[in-house]
N, C-alpha and C positions, 0 to 999 in steps of 0.2 A: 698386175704386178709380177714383173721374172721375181724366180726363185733365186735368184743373187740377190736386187732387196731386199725381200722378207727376209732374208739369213742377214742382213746388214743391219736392219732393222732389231732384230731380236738379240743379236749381240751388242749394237747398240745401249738397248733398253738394260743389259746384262750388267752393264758399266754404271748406270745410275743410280744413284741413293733411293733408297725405298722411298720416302716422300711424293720426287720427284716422277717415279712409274705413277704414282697414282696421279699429278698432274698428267700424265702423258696419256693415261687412262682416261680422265677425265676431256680433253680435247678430243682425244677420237671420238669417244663420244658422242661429244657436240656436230663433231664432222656428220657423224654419220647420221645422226638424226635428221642434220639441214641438208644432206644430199639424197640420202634412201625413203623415200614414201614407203611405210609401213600398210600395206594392206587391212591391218587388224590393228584398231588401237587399243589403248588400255584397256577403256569400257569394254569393247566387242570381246575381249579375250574373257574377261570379267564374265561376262553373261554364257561364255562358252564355257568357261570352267565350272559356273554351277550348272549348270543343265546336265555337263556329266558328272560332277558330282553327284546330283540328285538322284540320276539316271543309273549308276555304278556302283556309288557310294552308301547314299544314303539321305533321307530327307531334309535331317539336320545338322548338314554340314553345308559349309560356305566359303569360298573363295575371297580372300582379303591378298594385299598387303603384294599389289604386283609389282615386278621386276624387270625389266627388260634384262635379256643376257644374251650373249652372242656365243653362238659353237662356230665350230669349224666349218658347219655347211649351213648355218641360217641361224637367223634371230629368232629368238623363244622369250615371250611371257612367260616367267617362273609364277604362282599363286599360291600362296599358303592354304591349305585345308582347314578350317575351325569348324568344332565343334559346336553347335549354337542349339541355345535355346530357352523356354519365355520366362527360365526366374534366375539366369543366369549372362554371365557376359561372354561371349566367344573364348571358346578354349585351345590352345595348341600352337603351332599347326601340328597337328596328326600326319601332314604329307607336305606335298605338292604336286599343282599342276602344271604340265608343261605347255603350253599355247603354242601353234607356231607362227608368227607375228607375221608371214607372210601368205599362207594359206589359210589360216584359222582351225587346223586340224588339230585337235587333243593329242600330246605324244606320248599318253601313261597308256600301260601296259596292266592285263591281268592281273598280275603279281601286285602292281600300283593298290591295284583296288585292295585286295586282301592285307595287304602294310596296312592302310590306312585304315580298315575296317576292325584290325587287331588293335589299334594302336588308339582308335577313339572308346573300343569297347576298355583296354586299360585304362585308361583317362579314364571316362565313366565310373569306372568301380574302385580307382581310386579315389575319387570326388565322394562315392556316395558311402552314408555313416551303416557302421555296423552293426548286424541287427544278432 
C-alpha cells in the first residue's frame, strides 16, 4: 500500500460517524483473518502464555480471555493474567500477556513480571479477612 492510500484511507475513516469505524473495523478484520495465516492460534498463544506465566509470574496464575490486536508491525494475542485458585474463582486480570501471533514469542518485559506480581499480591490481601 503507497503512503498516499493509507493517508486517504485514515482521513477517510476521519469523516465517519463512530458506528460506522467500528463497522470498518470489523470487515478488516474479517479481511485479514481470511487472507493472513496466523502462525499461532488462540490455543498455542494460550499455552505460551501460561508456561510464562508460571515461569515468570507465578504458579497460580493463568492466561484467559484472548484477543487478537494488530500494531503497527504485527499481530499480538493480548491474555488477561488471573489470579486462580482451588476455593476460589479466577481473579483480575492482574496484567497482560502479549503473544506474537506470528512467531509465538512472549512480548512482556521484566517490568511485566513485577506489575503483575504487585498487583496479584494487592488482590490477595485485599481478598483476605483481617486478622
Amino acid at each position: 500500500m503507497t503512503q498516499t492510500t493509507y493517508e486517504s484511507l485514515v482521513n477517510l475513516l476521519q469523516l465517519l460517524p463512530e458506528p460506522a469505524i467500528g463497522e470498518v473495523a470489523d470487515f478488516a478484520d474479517y479481511l485479514f483473518r481470511k487472507h493472513v495465516r496466523l502462525a499461532v492460534d488462540e490455543h498455542a498463544a494460550r499455552r505460551k502464555a501460561n508456561g510464562w506465566l508460571v515461569t515468570w509470574v507465578g504458579n497460580m496464575v493463568m492466561a484467559e480471555h484472548a484477543q487478537l490486536r494488530y500494531t503497527e508491525a504485527r499481530p499480538i494475542w493480548r491474555l488477561g493474567a488471573f489470579v486462580t485458585s482451588l476455593s476460589r474463582a479466577p481473579r483480575g486480570p492482574i496484567g497482560y500477556v502479549d503473544v506474537d501471533a506470528m512467531t509465538g514469542e512472549v512480548l512482556n518485559s521484566e517490568k511485566d513480571v513485577e506489575a503483575m506480581q504487585r498487583a496479584g499480591e494487592a488482590l490477595e490481601s485485599s481478598l483476605s479477612p483481617a486478622v
